[in-house]
C-alpha positions as a Markdown table, in Angstrom:
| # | Residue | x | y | z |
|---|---|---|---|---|
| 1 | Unk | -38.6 | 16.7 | -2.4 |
| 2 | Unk | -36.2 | 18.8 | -0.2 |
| 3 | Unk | -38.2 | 19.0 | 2.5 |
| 4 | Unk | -38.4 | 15.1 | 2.7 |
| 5 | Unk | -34.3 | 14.9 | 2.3 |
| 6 | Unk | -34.4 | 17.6 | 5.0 |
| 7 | Unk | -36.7 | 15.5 | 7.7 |
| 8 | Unk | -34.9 | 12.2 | 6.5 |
| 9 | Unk | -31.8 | 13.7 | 7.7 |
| 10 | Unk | -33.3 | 14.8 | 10.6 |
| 11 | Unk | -34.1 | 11.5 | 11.6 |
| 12 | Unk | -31.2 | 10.0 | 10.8 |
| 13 | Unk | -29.0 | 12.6 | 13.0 |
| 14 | Unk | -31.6 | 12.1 | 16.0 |
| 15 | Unk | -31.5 | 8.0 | 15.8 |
| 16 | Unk | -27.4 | 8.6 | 15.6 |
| 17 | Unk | -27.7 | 10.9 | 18.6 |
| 18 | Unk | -29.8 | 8.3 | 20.8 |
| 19 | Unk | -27.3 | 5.5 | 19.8 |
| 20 | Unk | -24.8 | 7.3 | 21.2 |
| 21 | Unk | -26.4 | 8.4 | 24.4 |
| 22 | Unk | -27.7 | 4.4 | 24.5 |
| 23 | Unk | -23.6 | 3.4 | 24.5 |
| 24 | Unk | -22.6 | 5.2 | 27.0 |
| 25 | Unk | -24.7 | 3.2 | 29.8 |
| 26 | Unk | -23.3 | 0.5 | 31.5 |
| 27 | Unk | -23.8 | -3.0 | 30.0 |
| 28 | Unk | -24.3 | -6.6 | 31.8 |
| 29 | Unk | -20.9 | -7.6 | 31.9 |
| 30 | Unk | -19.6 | -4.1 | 33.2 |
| 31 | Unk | -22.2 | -5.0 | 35.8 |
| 32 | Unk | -21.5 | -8.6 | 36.4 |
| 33 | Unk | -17.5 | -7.8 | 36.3 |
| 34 | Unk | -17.3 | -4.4 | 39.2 |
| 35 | Unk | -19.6 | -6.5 | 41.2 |
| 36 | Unk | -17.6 | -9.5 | 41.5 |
| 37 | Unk | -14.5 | -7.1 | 41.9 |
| 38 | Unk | -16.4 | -5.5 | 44.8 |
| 39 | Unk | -16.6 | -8.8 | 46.0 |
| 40 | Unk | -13.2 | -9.7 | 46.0 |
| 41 | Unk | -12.4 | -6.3 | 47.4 |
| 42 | Unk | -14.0 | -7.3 | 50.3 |
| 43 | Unk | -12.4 | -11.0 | 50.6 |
| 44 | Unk | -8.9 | -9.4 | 49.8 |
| 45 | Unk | -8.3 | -5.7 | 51.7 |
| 46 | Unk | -11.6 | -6.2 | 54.3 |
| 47 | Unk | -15.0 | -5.1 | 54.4 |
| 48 | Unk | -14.3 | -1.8 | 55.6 |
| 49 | Unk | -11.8 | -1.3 | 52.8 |
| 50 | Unk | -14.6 | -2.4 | 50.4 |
| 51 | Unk | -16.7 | -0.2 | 52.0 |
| 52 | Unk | -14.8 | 2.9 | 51.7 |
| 53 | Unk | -14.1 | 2.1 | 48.1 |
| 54 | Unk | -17.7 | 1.7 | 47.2 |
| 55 | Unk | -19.1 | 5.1 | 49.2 |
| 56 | Unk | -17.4 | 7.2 | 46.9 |
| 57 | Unk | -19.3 | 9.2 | 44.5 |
| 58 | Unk | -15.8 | 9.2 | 41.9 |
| 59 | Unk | -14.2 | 5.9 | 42.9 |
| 60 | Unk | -13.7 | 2.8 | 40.7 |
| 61 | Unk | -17.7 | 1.3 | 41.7 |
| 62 | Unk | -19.3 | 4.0 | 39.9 |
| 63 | Unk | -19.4 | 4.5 | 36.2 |
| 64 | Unk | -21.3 | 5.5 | 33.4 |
| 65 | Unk | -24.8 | 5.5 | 34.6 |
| 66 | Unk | -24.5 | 2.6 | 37.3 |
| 67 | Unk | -23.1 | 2.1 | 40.7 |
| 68 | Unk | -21.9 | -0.9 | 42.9 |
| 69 | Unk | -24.0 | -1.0 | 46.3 |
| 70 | Unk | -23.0 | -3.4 | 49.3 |
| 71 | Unk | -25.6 | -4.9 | 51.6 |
| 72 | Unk | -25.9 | -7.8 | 54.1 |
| 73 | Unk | -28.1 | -10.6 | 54.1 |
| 74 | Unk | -29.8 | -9.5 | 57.2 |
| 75 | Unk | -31.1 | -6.3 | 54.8 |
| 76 | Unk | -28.6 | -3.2 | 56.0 |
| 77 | Unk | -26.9 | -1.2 | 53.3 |
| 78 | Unk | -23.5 | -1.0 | 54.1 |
| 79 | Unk | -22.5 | 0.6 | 51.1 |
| 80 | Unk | -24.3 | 2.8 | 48.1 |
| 81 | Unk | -22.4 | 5.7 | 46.2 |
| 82 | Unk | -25.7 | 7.6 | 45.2 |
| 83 | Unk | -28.2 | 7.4 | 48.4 |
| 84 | Unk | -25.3 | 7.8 | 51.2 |
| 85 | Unk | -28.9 | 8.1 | 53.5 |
| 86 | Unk | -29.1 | 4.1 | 53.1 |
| 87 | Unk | -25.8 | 3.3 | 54.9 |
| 88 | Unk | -27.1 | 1.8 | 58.0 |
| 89 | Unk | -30.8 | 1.1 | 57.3 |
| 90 | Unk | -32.3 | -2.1 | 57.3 |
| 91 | Unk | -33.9 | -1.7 | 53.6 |
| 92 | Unk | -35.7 | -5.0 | 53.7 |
| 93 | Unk | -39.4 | -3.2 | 53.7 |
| 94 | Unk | -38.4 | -1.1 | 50.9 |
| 95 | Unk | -40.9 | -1.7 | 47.7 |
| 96 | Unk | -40.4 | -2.0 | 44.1 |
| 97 | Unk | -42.0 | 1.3 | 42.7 |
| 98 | Unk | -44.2 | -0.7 | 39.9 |
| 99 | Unk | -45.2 | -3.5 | 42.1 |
| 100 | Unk | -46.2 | -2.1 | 45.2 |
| 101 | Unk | -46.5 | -5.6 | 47.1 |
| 102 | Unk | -42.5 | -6.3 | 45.9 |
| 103 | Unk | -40.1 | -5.9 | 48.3 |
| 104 | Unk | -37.4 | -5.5 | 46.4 |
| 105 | Unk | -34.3 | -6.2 | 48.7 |
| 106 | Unk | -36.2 | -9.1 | 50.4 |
| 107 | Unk | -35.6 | -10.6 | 46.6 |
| 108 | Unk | -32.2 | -9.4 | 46.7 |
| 109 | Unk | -31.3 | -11.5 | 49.8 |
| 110 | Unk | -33.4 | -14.5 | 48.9 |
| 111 | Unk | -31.4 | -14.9 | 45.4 |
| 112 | Unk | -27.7 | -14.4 | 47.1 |
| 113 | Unk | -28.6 | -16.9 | 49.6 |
| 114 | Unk | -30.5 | -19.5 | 47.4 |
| 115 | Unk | -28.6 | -19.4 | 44.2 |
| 116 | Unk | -25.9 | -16.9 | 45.3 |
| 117 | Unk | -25.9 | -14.6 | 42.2 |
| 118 | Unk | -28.0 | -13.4 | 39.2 |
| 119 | Unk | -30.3 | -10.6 | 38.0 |
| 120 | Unk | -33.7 | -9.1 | 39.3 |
| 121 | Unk | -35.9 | -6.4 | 37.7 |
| 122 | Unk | -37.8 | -4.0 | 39.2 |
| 123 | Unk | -39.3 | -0.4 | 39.5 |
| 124 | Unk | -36.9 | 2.4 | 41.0 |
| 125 | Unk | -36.7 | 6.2 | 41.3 |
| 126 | Unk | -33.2 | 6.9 | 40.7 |
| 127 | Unk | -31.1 | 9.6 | 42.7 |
| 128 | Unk | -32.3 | 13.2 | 41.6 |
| 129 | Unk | -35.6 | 12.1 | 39.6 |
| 130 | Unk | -38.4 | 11.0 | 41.6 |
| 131 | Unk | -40.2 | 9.1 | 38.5 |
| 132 | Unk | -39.7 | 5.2 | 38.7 |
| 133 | Unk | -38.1 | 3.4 | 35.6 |
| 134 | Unk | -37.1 | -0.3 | 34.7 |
| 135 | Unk | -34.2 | -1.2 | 35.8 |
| 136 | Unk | -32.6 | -4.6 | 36.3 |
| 137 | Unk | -29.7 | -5.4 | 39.1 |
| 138 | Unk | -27.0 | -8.3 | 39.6 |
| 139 | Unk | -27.1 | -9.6 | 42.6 |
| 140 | Unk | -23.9 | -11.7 | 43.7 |
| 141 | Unk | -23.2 | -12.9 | 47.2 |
| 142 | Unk | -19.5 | -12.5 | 48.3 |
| 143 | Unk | -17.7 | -15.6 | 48.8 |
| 144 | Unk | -17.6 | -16.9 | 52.1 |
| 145 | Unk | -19.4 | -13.6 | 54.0 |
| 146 | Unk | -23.1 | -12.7 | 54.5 |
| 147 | Unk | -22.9 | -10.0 | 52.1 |
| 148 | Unk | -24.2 | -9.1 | 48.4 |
| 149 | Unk | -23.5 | -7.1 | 46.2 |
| 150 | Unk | -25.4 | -5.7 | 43.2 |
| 151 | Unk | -25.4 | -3.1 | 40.3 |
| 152 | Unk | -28.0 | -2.0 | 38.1 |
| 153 | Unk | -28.8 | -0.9 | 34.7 |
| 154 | Unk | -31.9 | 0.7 | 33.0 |
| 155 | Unk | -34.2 | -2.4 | 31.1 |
């Protein structure tokens, strides 16, 4: 009978510990809301302001486990926190990881210029781990520009 209690407890601290850990990620609207204040970063104090902002590894863009990125609607990154080697690549033949016929930012483009915001899920590898997971971004085109910008969290 203790050694029941003992594992019941057990499970109950481990469940705690991953609803903790599950808390701390970024949500929808934490995505939704930096990505529209990226946008209006970039209407209010100019693109290269925007950009600055967003291509720094501790500024306001990146929290918890997500980041604001900043792209065109021609397909080059102007701005991404993590993968500083995107800045200046056309990233349009880039493929989801799960989906190898997906190109990813191609669907990124199409949604900010057809409906002009919303979310897409894909496959990624994220910075420093080379194994793809689910992951879902917002995509929201800045007002008035031919720019998006997006944010992601894991599905």
């Amino acid at each position: 009978m203790r050694r029941i209690g003992c594992v019941v407890l057990g499970m109950v601290f481990c469940l705690c510990l991953a609803g903790n850990a599950m808390a701390d990620g970024a949500t929808k609207d934490e995505c939704v809301a930096k990505v529209k204040e990226a946008a209006g970063m970039v209407n209010d104090k100019g693109l290269e302001a925007a950009v600055a902002e967003i291509n720094k590894k501790d500024g306001k863009f990146v929290w918890k486990n997500s980041y604001v990125f900043l792209m065109d609607l021609d397909g080059k990154m102007l701005g991404h926190p993590m993968s500083p080697a995107l800045i200046g690549q056309n990233v349009l033949d880039r493929k989801d990881k799960g989906e190898p016929g997906k190109l990813l930012f191609v669907e990124f483009v199409d949604l900010a210029k057809g409906k002009g915001e919303g979310w897409v899920g894909y496959m990624w590898a994220n910075p420093g781990d080379p194994k793809p997971h689910k992951k879902m971004s917002y995509i929201y085109r800045v007002p008035g520009k031919n720019y998006l910008a997006g944010a992601g969290i894991p599905e």
